[in-house]
C-alpha positions in Angstrom: -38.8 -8.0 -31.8 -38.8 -6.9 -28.1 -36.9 -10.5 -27.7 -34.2 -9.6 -30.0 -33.4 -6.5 -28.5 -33.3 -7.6 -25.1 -30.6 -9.6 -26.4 -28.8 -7.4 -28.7 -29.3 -4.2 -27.4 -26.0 -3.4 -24.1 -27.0 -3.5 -21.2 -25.6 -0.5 -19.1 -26.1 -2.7 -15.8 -23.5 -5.2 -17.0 -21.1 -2.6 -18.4 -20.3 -1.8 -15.0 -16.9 -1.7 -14.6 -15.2 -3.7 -11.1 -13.0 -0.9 -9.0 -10.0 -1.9 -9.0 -9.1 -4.0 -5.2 -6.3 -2.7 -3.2 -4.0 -5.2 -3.5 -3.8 -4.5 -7.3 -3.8 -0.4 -6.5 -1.0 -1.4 -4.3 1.2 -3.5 -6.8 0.3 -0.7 -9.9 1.6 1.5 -7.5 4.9 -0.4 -6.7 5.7 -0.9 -10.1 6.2 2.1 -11.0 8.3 2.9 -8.0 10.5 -0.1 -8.7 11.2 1.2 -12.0 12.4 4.6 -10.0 13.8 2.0 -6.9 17.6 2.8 -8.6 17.5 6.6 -9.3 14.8 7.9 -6.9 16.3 10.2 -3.8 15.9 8.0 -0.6 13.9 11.0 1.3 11.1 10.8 -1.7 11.5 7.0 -2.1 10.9 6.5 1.7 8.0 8.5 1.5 6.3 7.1 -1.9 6.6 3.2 -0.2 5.3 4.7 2.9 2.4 6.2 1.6 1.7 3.1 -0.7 2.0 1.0 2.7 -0.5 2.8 4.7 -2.9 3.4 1.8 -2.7 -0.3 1.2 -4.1 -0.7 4.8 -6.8 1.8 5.1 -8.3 0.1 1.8 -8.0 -2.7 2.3 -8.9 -2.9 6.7 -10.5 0.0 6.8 -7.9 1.5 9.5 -7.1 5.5 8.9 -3.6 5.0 8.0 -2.8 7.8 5.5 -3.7 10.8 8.2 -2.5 8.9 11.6 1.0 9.4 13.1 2.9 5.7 13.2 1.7 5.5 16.8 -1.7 5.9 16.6 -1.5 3.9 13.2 -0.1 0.9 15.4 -2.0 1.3 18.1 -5.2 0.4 16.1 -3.5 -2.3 13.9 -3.2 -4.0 17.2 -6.6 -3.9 17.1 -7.2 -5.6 14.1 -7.3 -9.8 13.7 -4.4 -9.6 10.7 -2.0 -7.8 13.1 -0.6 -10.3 14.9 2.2 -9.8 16.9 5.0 -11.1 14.2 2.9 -8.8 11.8 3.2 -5.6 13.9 6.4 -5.7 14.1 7.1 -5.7 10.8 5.0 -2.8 10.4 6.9 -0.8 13.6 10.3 -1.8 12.1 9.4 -0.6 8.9 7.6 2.3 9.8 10.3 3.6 11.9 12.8 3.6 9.0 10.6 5.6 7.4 10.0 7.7 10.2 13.6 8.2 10.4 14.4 9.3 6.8 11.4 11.3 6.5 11.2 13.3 10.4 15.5 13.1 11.5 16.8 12.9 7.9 18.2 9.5 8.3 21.5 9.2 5.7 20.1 6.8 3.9 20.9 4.9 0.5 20.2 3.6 -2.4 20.2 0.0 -0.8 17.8 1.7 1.6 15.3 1.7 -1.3 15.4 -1.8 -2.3 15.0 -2.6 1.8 12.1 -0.6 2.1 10.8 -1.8 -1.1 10.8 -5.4 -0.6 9.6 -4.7 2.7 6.8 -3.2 1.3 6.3 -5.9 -1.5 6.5 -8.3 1.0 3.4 -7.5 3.2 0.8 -6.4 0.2 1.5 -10.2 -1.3 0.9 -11.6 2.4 -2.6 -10.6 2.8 -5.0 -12.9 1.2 
């Protein structure tokens, strides 16, 4: 009987459910700003890709994206084996657009958001 059970009975231990991995945080995340990509205001758009960027990172390398300013942020990406030079200057290119809508108000477009988007889209897919 103690056989059967074993067998039948759930085990809570495989019911465990797998957190979701960054990468698939990242592209949940950029769905649903894609679906925005054509209506959203630049300022908040730059922003929302921003913030999914740098969480990306911190989950994913463990580097304290979300809370550092874009030069401490690079400064320890340098750090960092997947940061290689073509790499970081993705990052600094993109992350200055951002900086510049978000901190000097930028004029910026809705061409801007498809930029910053594929930019975006473009780095989560390259990391293995």
């Amino acid at each position: 009987m103690a056989v059967i059970a074993y067998f039948v009975w759930p085990n809570p231990k495989q019911a465990a459910i797998q957190p979701p991995l960054p990468k698939e945080i990242a592209r949940r995340r950029l769905e649903d700003a894609k679906a925005r990509i054509s209506t959203a205001n630049p300022y908040e758009f730059g922003i929302e890709v921003s913030d999914i960027l740098r969480s990306f990172i911190e989950q994913q390398f463990g580097i304290k994206a979300v809370r550092q300013t874009t030069f401490e942020f690079l400064n320890e990406a340098a750090h960092t084996a997947f940061f290689d030079v073509s790499r970081q200057e993705k990052l600094r290119r993109f992350l200055g657009a951002c900086d510049a809508i978000k901190f000097a108000h930028t004029a910026s477009g809705r061409s801007d958001n498809e930029v910053l988007f594929e930019q975006v889209s473009a780095f989560v897919e390259e990391v293995n």
